[in-house]
C-alpha positions as CSV (number, residue, x, y, z in Angstrom):
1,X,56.9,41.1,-120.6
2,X,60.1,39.3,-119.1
3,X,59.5,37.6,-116.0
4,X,60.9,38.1,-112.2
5,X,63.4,35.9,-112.4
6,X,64.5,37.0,-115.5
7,X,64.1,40.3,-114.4
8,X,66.6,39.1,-111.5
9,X,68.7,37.1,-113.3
10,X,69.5,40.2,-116.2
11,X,70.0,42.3,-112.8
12,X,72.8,40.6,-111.7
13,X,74.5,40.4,-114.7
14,X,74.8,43.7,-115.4
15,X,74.9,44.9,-112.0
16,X,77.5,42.3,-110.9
17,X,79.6,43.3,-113.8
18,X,79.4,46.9,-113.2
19,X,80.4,45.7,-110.0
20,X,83.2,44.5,-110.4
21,X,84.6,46.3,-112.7
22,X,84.6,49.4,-110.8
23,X,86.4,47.6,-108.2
24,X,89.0,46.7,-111.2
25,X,89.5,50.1,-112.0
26,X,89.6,51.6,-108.3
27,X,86.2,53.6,-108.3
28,X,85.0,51.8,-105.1
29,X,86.5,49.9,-102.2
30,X,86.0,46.3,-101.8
31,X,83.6,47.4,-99.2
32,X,81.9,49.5,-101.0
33,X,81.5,47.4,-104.4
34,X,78.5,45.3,-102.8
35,X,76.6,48.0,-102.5
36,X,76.5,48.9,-105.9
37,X,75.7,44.9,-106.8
38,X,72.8,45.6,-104.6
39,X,71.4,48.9,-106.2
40,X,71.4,47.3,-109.2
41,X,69.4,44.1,-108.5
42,X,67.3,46.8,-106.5
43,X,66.9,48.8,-110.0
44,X,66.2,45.8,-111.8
45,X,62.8,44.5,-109.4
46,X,62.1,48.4,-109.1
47,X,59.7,49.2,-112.5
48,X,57.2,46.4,-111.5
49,X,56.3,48.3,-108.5
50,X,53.1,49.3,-109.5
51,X,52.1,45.4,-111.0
52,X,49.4,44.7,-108.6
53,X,50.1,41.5,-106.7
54,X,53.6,41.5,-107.7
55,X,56.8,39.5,-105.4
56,X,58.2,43.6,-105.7
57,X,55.4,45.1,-104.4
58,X,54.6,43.5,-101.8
59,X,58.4,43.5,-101.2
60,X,58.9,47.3,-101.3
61,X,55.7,48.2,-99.1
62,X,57.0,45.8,-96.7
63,X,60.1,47.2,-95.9
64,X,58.9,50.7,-96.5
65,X,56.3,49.7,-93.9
66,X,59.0,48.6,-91.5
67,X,61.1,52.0,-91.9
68,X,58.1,53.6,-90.8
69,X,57.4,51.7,-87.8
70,X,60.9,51.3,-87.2
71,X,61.3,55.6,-87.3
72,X,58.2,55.8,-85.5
73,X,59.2,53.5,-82.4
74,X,62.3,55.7,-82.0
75,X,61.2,58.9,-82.6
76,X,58.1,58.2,-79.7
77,X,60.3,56.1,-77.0
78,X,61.7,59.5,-75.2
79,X,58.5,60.7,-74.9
80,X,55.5,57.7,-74.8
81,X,55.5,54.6,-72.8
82,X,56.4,51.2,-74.5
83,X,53.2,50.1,-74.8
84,X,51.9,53.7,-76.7
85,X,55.5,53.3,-78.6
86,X,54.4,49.6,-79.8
87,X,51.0,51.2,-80.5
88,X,52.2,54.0,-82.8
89,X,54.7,52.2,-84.3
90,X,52.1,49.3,-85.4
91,X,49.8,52.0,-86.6
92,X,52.7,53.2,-88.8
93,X,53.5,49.6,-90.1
94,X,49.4,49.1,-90.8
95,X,49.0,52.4,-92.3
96,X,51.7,51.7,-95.1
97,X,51.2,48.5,-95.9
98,X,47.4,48.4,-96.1
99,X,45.8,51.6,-96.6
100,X,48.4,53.2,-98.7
101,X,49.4,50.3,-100.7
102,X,45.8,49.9,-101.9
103,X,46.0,53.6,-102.9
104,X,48.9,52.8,-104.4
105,X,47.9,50.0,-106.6
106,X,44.9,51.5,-107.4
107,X,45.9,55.0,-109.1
108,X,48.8,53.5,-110.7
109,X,48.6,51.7,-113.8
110,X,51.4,48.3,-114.8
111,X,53.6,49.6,-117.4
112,X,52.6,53.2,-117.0
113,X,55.2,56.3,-115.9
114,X,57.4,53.4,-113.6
115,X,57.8,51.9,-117.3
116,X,59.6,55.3,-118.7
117,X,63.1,56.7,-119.2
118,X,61.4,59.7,-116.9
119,X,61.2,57.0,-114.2
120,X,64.8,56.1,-114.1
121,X,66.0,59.4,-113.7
122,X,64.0,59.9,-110.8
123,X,65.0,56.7,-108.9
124,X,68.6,57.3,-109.9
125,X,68.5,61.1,-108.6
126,X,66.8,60.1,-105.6
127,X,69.1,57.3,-104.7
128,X,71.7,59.2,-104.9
129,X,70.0,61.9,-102.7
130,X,69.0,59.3,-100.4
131,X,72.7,57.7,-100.2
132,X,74.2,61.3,-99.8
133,X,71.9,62.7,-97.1
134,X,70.4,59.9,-95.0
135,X,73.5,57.3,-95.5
136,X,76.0,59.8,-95.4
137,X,77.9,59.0,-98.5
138,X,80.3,60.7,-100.7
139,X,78.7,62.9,-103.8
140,X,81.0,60.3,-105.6
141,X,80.3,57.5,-104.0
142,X,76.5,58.2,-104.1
143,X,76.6,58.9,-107.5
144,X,77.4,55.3,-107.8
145,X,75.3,53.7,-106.4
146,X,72.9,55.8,-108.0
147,X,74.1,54.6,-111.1
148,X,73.7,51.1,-110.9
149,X,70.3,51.3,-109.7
150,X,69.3,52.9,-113.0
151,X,71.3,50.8,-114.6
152,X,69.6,48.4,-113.1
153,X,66.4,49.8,-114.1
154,X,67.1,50.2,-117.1
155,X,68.3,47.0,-117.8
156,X,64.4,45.9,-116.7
157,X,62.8,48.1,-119.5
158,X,65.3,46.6,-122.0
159,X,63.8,43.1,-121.0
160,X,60.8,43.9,-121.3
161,X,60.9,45.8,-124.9
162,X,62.9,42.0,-125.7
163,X,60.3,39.9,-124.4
164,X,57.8,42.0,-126.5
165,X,59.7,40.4,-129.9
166,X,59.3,37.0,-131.0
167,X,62.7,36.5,-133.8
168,X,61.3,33.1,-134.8
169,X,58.2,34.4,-136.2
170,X,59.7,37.9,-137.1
171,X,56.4,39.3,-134.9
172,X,55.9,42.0,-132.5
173,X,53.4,41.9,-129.6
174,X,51.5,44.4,-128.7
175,X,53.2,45.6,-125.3
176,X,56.2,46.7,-127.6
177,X,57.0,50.4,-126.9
178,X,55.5,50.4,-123.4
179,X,58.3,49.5,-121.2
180,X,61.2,51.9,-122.7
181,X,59.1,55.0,-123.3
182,X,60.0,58.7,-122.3
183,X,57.5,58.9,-119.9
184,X,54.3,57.9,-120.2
185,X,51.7,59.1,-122.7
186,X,48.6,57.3,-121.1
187,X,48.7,59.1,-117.8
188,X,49.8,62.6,-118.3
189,X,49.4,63.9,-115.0
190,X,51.1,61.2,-113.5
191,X,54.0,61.9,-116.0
192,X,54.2,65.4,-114.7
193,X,53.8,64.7,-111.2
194,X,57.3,62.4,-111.8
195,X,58.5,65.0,-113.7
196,X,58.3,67.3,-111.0
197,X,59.4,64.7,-108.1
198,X,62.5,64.0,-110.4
199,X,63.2,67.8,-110.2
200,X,63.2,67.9,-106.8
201,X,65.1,64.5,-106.6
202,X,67.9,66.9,-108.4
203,X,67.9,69.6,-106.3
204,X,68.1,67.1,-103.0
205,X,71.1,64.9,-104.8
206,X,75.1,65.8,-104.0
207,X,76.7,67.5,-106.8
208,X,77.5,65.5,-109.3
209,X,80.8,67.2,-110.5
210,X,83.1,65.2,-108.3
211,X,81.3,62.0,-110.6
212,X,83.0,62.8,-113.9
213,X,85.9,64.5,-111.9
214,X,86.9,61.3,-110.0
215,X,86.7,59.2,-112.9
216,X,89.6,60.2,-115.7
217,X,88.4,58.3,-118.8
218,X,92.1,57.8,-120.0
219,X,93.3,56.5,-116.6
220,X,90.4,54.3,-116.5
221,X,90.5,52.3,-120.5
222,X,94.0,51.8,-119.8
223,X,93.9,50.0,-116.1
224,X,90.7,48.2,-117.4
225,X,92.3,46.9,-120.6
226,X,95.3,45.8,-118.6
227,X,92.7,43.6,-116.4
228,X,90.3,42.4,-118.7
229,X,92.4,39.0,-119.2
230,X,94.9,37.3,-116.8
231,X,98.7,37.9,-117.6
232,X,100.4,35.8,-119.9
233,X,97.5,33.9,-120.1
234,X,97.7,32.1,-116.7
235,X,94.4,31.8,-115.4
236,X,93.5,31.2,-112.1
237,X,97.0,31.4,-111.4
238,X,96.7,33.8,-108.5
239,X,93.9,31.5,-106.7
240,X,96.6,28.2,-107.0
241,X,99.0,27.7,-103.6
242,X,102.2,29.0,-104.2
């Protein structure tokens, strides 16, 4: 399989791109265009989640472990002292990162239903739930985002199919077929659990109308096109003093 930096590195890329060009073509606000390079880079670190011992791992569990510390401080200050607050809120922060990591790791298996199509539209439906609900964003806007995290995802099980190829001596490892799989055949109750958690993922997420609404495909090939090179061929021309 691809590594983490190349994991990162492909993330970007695409992500970046995407980026950018739906800053080109007006979709997002300057603003608003970094969050997208961030969902993507997110999407692209995201399948490894369950590889035990992993930079993403202990990455995600971290900060998940800090939200719940952090929610568990505020939620308990109106009605515990500081000292019960710092208390509960460590609890919170242990119980995550320890205890329900381990469980984690340990019923999960590397390249199993977080290496499937099935996975991707989960995170991407509950991103966009998550963006819409807790972040307050626009069903367009969340969409978005949404979108460039499983692209970014996505991007990450392309990788890994590639790595599983070697073109100089016209093999194919083993691993090929694990990473971009409909969901996963190995752990069939697992599938179905993420099968069902993408169904309610749906059912939380904006509606997605306003996405293919807010985006006229003719509008959009023909401001693209106009950008994809500089005019009359003066590059940089608009970064040189005047």
């Amino acid at each position: 399989m691809a590594g983490f930096h190349t994991h990162l590195s492909g993330a970007a890329l695409v992500s970046g791109t995407a980026a950018v060009t739906s800053l080109l073509v007006g979709w997002v606000t300057e603003a608003q265009a970094p969050l997208l390079f961030i969902a993507g880079i997110v999407g692209g670190i995201l399948p490894d989640i369950d590889a035990k011992d992993s930079i993403p791992v202990r990455v995600f569990f971290t900060l998940l472990a800090l939200l719940a510390a952090a929610s568990a401080l505020f939620r308990a200050a109106p009605l515990l002292s500081l000292v019960e607050s710092l208390l509960l809120g460590g609890f919170a922060y242990w119980w995550i990162r320890y205890p329900i990591s381990a469980w984690f790791l340990r019923y999960t298996v590397h390249r199993g239903v977080f290496h499937s199509l099935l996975a991707v539209l989960f995170f991407t439906a509950l991103t966009a739930a998550l963006v819409h609900r807790l972040g307050g964003g626009a069903p367009l806007l969340s969409w978005l985002v949404a979108l460039a995290l499983g692209v970014g995802y996505l991007t990450h099980l392309c990788l890994d199919e590639l790595a599983s190829l070697d073109p100089l001596r016209l093999t194919v490892k083993g691993s090929f077929g694990t990473a971009l799989k409909p969901c996963s055949w190995q752990c069939p109750w697992a599938s179905l659990l993420l099968l069902g958690a993408s169904g309610c993922a749906v059912l939380a997420a904006p509606d997605p109308r306003p996405l293919w609404r807010g985006l006229p495909v003719a509008a959009t090939v023909e401001r693209l096109s106009g950008r994809l090179l500089p005019a009359e061929g003066q590059w940089f021309r608009a970064l040189l003093p005047h």
